[in-house]
N, C-alpha and C positions, 0 to 999 in steps of 0.2 A: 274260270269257275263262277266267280261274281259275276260278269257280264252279260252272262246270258240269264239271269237272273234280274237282274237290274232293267233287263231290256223287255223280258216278260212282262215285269209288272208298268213299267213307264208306257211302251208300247203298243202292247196288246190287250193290258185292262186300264190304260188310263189314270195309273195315279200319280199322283207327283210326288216329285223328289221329296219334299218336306213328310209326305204321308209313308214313306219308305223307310226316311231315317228314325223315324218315331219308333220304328220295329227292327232296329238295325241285327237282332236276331234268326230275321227272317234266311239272311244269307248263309244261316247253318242245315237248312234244309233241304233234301232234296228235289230240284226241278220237277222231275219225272215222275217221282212216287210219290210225293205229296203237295206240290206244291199248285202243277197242272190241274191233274183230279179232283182237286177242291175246289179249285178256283171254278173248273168248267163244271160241274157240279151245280154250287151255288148258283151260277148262272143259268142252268139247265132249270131251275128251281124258281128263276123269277128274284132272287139275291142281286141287291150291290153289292159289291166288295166293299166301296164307301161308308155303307148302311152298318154291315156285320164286323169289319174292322178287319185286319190282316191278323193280329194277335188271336184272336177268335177264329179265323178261318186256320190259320198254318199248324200253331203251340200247341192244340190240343190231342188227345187219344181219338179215335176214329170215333169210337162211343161218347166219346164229349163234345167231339163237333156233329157228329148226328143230331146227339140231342140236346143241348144249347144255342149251337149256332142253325145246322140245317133242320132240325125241327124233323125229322125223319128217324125210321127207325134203320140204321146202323146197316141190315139185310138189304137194305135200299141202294144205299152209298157203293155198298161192297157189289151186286148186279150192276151199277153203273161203271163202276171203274173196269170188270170185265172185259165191260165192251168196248172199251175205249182203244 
């Protein structure tokens, strides 16, 4: 359950281990339903993950990372994950 989690984020966005345990929270969420979609999101958006923080991208309500973190309004997020 952790490891593919772990391997997401090291992996395939590039953070490091130090930038991971700093949110050791992170590993309470889920891969697929939140943790993908924001991540490729953000990135669809022209977002580092480095920039916006992982705490800021993962912890919040769909509506607080729309409009805090992605700066979008919320009807955005939700058509993009759609399609995913």
């Amino acid at each position: 359950v952790l490891k593919p989690k772990f391997d997401y984020l090291v992996d395939r966005l590039g953070l490091s281990v130090f930038e991971i345990l700093r949110f050791p929270g992170y590993f309470s969420y889920p891969l697929k339903q939140r943790i993908y979609p924001r991540t490729t999101f953000l990135k669809a958006l022209g977002y580092s993950l480095s920039d916006v923080g992982l705490p800021n991208t993962i912890s919040l309500t769909d509506e607080e990372f729309c409009l805090w973190t992605a700066k979008v309004p919320v009807e955005q997020y939700q058509t993009f994950v759609r399609r995913l």
